[in-house]
Biopython code that builds the backbone (N, CA, C, O; Angstrom):
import numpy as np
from Bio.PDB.StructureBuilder import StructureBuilder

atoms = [
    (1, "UNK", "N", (1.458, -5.062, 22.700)),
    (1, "UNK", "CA", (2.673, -4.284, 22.765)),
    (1, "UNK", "C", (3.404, -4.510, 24.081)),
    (1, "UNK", "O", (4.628, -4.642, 24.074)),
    (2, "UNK", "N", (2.614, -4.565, 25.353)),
    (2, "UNK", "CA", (3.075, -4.775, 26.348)),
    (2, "UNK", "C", (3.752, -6.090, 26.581)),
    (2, "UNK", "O", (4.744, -5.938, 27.293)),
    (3, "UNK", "N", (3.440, -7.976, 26.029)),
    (3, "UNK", "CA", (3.554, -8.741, 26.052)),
    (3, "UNK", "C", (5.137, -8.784, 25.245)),
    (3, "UNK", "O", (6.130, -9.382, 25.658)),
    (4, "UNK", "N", (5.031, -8.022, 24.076)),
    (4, "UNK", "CA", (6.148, -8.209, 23.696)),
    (4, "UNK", "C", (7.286, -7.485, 23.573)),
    (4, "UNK", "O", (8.204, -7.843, 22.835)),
    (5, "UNK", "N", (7.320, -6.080, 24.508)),
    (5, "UNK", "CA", (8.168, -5.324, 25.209)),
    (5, "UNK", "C", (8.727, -6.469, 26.604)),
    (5, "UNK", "O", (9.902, -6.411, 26.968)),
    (6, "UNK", "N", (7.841, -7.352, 27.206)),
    (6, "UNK", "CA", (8.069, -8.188, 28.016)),
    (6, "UNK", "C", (8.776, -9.298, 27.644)),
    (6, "UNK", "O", (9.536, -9.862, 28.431)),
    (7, "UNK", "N", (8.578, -9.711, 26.383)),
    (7, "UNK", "CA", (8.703, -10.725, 26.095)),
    (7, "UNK", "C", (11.074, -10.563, 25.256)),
    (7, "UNK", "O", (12.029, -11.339, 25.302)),
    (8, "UNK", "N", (10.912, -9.465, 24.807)),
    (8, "UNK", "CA", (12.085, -8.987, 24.284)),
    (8, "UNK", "C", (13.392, -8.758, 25.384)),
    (8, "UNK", "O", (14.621, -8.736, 25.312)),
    (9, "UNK", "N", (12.187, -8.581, 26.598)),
    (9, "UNK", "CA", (13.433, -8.214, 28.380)),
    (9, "UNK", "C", (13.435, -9.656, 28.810)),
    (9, "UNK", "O", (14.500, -10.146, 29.186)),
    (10, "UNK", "N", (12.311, -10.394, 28.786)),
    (10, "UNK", "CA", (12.510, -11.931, 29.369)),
    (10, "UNK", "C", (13.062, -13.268, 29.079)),
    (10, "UNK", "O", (13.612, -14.199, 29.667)),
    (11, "UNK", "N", (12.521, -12.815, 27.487)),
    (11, "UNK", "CA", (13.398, -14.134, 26.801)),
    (11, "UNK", "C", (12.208, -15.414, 27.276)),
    (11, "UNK", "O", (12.600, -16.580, 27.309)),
    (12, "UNK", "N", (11.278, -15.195, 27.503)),
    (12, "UNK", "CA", (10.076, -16.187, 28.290)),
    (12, "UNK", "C", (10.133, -17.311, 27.293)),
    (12, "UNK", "O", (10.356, -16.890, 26.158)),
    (13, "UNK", "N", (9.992, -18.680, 27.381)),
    (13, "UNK", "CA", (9.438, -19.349, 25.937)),
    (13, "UNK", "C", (7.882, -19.420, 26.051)),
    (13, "UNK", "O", (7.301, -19.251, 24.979)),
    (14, "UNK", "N", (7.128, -19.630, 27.103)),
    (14, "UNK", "CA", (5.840, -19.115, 27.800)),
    (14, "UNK", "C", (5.093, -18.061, 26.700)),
    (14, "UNK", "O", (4.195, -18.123, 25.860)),
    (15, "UNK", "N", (5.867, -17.239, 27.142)),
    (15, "UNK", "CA", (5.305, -15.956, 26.946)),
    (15, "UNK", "C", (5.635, -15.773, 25.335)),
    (15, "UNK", "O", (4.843, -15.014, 24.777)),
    (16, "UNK", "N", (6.423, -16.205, 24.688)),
    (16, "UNK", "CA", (6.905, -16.364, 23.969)),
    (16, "UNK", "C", (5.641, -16.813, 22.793)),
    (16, "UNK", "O", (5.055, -16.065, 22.010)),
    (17, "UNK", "N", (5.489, -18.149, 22.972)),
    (17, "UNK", "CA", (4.398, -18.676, 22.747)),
    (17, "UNK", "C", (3.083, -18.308, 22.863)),
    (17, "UNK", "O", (2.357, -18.745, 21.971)),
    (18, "UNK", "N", (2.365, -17.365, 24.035)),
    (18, "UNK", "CA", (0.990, -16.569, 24.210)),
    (18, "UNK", "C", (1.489, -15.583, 22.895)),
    (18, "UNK", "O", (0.776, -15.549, 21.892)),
    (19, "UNK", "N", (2.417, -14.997, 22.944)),
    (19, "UNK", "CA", (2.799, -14.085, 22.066)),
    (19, "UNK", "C", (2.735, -14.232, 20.929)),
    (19, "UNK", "O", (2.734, -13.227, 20.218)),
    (20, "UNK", "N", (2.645, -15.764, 20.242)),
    (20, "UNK", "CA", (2.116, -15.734, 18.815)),
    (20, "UNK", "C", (1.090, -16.425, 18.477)),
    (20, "UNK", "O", (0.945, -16.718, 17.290)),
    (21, "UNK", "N", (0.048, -16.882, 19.553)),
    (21, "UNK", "CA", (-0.742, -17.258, 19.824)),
    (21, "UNK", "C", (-1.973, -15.879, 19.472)),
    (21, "UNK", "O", (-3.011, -15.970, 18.817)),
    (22, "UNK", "N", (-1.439, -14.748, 20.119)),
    (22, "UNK", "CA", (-2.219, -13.373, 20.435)),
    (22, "UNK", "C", (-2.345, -13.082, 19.113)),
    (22, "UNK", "O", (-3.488, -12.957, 18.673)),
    (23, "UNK", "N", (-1.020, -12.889, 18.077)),
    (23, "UNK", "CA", (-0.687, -12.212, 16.958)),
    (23, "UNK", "C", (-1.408, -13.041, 15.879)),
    (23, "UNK", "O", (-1.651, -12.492, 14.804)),
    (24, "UNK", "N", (-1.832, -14.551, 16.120)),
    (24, "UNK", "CA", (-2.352, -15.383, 14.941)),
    (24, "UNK", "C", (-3.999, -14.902, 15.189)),
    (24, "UNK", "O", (-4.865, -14.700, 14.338)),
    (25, "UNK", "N", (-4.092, -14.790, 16.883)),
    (25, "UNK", "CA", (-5.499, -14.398, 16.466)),
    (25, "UNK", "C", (-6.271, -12.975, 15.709)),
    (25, "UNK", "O", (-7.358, -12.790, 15.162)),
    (26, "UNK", "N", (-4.821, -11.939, 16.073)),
    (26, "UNK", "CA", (-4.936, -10.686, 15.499)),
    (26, "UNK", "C", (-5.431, -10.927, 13.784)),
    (26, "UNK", "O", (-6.340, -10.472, 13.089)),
    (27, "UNK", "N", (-4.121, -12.042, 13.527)),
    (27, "UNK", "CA", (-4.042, -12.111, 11.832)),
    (27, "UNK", "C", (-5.247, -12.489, 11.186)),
    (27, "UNK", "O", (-5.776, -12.054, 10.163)),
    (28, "UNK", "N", (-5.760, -13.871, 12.413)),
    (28, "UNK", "CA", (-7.112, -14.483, 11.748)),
    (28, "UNK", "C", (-8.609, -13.304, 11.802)),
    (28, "UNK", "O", (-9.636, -13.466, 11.142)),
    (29, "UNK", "N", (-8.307, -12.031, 12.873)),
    (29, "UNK", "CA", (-9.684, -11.614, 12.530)),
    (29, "UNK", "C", (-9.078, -10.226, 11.953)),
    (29, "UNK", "O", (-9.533, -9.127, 12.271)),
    (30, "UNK", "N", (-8.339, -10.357, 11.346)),
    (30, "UNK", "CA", (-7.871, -9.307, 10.042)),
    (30, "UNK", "C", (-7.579, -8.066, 10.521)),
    (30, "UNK", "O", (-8.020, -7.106, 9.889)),
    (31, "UNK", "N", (-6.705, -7.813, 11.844)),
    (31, "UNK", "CA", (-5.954, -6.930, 12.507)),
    (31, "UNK", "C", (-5.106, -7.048, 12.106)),
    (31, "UNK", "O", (-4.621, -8.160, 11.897)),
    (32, "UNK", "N", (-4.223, -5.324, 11.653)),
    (32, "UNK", "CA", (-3.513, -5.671, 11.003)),
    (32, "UNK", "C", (-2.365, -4.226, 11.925)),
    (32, "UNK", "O", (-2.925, -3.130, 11.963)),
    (33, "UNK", "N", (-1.160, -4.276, 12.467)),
    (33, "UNK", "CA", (-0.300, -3.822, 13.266)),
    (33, "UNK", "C", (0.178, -2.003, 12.311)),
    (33, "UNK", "O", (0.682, -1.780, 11.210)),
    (34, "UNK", "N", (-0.169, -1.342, 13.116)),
    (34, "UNK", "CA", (0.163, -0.298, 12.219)),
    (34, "UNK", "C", (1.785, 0.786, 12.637)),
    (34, "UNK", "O", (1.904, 1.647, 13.509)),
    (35, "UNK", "N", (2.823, 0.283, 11.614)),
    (35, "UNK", "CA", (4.032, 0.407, 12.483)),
    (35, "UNK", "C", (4.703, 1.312, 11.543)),
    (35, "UNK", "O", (5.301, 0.824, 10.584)),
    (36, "UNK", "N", (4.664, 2.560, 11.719)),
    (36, "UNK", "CA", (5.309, 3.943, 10.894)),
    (36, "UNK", "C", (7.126, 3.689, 11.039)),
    (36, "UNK", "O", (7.904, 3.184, 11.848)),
    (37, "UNK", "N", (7.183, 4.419, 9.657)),
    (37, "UNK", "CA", (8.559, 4.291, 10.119)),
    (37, "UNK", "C", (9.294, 5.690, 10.458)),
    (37, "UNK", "O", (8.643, 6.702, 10.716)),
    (38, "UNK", "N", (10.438, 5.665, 10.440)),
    (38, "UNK", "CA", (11.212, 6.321, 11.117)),
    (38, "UNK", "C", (11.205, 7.958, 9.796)),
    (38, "UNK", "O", (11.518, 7.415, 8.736)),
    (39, "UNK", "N", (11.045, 9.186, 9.550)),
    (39, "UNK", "CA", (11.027, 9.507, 8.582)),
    (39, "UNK", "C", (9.513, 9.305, 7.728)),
    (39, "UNK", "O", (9.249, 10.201, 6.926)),
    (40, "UNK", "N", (8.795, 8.485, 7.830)),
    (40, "UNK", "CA", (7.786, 8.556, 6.695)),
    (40, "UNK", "C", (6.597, 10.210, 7.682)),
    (40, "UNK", "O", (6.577, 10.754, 8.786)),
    (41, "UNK", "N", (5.885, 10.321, 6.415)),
    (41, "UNK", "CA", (5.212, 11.208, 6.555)),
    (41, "UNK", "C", (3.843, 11.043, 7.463)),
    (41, "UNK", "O", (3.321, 9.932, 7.366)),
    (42, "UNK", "N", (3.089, 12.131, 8.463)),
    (42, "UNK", "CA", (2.664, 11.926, 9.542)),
    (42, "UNK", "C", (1.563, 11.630, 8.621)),
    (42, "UNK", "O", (1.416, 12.135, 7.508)),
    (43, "UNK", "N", (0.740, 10.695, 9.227)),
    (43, "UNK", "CA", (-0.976, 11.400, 8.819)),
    (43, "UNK", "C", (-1.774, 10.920, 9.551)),
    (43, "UNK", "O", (-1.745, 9.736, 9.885)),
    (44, "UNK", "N", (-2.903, 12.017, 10.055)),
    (44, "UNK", "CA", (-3.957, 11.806, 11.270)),
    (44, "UNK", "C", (-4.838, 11.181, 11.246)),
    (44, "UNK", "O", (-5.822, 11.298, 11.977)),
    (45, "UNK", "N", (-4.640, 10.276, 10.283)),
    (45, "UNK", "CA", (-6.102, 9.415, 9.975)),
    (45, "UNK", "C", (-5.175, 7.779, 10.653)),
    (45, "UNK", "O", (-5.910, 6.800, 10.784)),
    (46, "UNK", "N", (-3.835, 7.617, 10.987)),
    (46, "UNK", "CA", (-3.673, 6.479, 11.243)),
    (46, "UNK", "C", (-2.509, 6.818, 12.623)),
    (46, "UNK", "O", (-1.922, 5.998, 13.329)),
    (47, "UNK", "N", (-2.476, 7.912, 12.653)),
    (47, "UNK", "CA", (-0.864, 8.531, 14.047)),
    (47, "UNK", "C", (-1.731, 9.442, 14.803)),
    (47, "UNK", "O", (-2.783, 9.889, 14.346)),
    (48, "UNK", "N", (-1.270, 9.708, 15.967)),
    (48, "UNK", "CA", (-1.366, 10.255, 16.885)),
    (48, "UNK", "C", (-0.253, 11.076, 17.633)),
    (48, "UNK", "O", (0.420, 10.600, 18.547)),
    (49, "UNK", "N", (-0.103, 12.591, 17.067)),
    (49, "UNK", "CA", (1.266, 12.905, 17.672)),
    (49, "UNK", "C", (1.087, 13.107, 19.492)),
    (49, "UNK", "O", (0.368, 13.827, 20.185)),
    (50, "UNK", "N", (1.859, 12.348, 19.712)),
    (50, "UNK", "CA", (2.029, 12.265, 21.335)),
    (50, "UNK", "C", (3.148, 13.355, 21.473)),
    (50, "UNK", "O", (3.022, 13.744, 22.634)),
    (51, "UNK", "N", (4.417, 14.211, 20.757)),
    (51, "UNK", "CA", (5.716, 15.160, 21.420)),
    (51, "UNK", "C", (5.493, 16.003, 19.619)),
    (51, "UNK", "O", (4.985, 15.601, 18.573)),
    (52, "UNK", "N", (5.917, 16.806, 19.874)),
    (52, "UNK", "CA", (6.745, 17.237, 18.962)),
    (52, "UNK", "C", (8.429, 17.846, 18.945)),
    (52, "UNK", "O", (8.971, 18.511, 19.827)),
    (53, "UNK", "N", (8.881, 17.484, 17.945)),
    (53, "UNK", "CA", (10.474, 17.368, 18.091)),
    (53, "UNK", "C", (10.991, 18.812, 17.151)),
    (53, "UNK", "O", (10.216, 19.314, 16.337)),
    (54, "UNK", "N", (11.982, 19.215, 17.322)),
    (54, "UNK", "CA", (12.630, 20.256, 16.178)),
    (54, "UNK", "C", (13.372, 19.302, 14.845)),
    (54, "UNK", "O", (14.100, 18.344, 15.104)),
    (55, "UNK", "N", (13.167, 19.582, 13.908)),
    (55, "UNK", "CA", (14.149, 19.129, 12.831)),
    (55, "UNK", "C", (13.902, 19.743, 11.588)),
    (55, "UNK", "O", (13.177, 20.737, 11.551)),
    (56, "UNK", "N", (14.526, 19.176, 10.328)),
    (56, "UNK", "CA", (14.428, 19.567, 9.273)),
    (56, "UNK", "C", (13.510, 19.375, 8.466)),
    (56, "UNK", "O", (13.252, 20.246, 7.636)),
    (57, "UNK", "N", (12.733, 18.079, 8.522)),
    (57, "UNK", "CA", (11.557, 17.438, 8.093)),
    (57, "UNK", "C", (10.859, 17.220, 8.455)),
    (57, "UNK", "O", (10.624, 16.105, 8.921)),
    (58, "UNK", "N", (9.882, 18.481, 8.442)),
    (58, "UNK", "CA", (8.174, 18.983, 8.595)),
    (58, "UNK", "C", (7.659, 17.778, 8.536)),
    (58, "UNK", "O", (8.053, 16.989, 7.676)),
    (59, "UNK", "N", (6.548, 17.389, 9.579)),
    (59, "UNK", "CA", (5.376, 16.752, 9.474)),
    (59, "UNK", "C", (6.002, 15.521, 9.071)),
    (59, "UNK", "O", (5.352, 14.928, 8.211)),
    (60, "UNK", "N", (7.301, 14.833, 9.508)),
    (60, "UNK", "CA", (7.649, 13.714, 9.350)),
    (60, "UNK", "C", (7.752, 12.719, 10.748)),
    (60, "UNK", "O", (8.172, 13.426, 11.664)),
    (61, "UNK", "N", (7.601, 11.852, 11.036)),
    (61, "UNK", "CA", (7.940, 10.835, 11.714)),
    (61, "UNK", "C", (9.278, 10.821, 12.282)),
    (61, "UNK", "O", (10.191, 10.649, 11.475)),
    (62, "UNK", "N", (9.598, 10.976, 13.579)),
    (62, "UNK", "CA", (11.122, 11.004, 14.285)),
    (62, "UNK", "C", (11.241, 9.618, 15.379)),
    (62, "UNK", "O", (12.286, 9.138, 15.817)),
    (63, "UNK", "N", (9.905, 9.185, 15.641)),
    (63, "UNK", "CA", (9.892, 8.981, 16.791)),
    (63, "UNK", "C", (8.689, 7.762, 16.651)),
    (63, "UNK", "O", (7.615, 8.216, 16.257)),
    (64, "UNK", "N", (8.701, 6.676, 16.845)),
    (64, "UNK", "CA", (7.675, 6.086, 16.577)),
    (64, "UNK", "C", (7.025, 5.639, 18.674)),
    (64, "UNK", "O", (7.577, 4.607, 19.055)),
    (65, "UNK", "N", (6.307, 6.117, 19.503)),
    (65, "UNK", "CA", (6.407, 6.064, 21.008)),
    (65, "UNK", "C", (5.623, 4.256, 20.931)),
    (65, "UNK", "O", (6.268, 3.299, 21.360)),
    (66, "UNK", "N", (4.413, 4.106, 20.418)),
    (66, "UNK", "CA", (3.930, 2.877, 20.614)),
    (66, "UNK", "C", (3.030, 2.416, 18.913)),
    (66, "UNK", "O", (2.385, 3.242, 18.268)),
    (67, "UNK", "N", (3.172, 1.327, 18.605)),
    (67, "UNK", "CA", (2.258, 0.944, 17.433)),
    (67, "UNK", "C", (0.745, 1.117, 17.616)),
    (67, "UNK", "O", (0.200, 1.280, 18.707)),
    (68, "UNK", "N", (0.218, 1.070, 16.602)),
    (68, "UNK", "CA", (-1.090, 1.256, 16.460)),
    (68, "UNK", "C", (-1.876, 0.074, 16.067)),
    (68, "UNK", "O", (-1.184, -0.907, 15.791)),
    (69, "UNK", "N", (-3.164, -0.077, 15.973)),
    (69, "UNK", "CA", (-3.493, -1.059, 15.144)),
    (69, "UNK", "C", (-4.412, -0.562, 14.400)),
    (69, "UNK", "O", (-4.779, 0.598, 14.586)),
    (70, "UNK", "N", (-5.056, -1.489, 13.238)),
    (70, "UNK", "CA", (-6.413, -1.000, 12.227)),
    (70, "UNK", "C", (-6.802, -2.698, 11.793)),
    (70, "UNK", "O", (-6.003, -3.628, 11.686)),
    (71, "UNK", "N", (-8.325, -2.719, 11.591)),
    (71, "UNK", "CA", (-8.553, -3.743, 10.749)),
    (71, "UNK", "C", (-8.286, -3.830, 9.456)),
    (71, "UNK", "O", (-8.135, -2.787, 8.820)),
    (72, "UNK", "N", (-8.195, -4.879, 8.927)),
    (72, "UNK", "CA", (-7.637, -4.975, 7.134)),
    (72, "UNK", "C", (-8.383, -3.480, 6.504)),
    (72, "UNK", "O", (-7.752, -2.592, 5.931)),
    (73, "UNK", "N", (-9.439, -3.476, 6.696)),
    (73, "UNK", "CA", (-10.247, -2.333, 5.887)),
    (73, "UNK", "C", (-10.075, -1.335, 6.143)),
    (73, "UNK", "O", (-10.744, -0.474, 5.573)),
    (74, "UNK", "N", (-9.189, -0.997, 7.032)),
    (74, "UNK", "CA", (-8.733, 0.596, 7.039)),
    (74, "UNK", "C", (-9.066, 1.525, 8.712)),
    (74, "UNK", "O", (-8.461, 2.375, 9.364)),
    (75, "UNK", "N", (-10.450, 0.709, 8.867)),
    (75, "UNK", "CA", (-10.788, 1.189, 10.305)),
    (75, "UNK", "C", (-9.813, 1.184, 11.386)),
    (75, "UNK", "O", (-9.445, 0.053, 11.704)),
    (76, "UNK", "N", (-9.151, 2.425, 12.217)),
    (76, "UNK", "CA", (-8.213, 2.205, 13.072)),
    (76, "UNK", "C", (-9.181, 2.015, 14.144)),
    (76, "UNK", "O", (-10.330, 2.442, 14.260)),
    (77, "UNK", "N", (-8.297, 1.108, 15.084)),
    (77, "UNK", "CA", (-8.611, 0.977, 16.359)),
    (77, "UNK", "C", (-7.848, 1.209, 17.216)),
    (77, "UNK", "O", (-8.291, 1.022, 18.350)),
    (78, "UNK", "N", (-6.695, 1.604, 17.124)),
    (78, "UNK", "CA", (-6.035, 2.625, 18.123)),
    (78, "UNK", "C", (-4.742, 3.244, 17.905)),
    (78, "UNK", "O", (-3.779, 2.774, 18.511)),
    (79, "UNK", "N", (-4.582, 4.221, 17.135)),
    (79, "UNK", "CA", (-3.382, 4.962, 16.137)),
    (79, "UNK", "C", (-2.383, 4.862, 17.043)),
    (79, "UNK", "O", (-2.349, 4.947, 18.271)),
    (80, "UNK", "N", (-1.148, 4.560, 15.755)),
    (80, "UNK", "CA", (-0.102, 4.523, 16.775)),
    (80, "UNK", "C", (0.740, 6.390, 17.175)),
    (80, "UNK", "O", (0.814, 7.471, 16.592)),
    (81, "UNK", "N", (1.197, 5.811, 18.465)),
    (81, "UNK", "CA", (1.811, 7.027, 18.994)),
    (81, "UNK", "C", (3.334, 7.452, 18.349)),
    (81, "UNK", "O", (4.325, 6.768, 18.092)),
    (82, "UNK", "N", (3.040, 8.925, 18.209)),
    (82, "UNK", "CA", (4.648, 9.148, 17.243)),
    (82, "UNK", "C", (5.350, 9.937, 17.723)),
    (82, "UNK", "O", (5.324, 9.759, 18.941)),
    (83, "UNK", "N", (6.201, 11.003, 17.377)),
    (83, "UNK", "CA", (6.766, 12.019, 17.773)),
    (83, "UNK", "C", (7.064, 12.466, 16.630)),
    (83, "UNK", "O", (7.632, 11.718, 15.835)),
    (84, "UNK", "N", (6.682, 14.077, 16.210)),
    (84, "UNK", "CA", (6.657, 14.347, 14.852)),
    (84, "UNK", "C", (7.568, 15.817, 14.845)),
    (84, "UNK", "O", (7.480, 16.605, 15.786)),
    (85, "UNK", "N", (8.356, 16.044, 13.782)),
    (85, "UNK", "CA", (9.308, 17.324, 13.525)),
    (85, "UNK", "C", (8.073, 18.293, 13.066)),
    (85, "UNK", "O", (7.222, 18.270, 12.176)),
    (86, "UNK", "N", (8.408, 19.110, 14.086)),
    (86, "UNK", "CA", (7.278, 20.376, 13.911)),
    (86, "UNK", "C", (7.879, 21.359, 12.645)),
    (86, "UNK", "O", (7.258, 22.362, 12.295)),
]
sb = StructureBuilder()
sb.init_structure("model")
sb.init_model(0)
sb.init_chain("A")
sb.init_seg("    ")
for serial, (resi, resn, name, xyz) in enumerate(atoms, 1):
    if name == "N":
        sb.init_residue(resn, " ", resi, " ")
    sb.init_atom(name, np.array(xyz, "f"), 0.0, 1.0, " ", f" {name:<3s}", serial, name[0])
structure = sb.get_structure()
C-alpha cells in the first residue's frame, strides 16, 4: 500500500516495476487484495472500523482508510481499514 501510494506521487518507472513485481508475487501465493467499496455493507470478519461517521446508511462503508488483504481461502491477514456510518 505504501509502495503504491508512492508510486501514484512519483510516477517512479523503478518503483513502478518493484510494484508489479510485489503484486505478481502476492497473485502467485494466492493473496488476494481486499478493497471495500464505497457504500457496501461493513462486515467484521474482513474490515476493521478505524472512525465512525454520521449518515443515513447504518453499518455501511463511507470511507475506505487503507486495503486489507486475505489469502484465496478466506483467511484474512490484515482487514482493511474503513470508516463506517454509525
Amino acid at each position: 500500500d505504501v509502495l503504491a501510494a508512492a508510486q501514484a506521487h512519483l510516477q517512479d518507472p523503478a518503483l513502478s516495476l518493484a510494484l508489479r513485481e510485489f503484486e505478481q508475487a502476492f497473485a502467485d501465493s494466492e493473496v488476494e487484495k481486499i478493497a471495500p467499496k464505497k457504500d457496501s455493507q461493513f462486515s467484521e470478519e474482513v474490515h476493521e472500523v478505524v472512525e465512525t461517521v454520521k449518515g443515513d446508511k447504518k453499518n455501511t462503508i463511507k470511507e475506505v482508510v487503507l486495503s486489507g488483504w486475505q489469502f484465496a481461502g478466506g483467511t484474512v491477514i490484515r482487514p482493511a481499514k474503513v470508516k463506517v456510518v454509525n
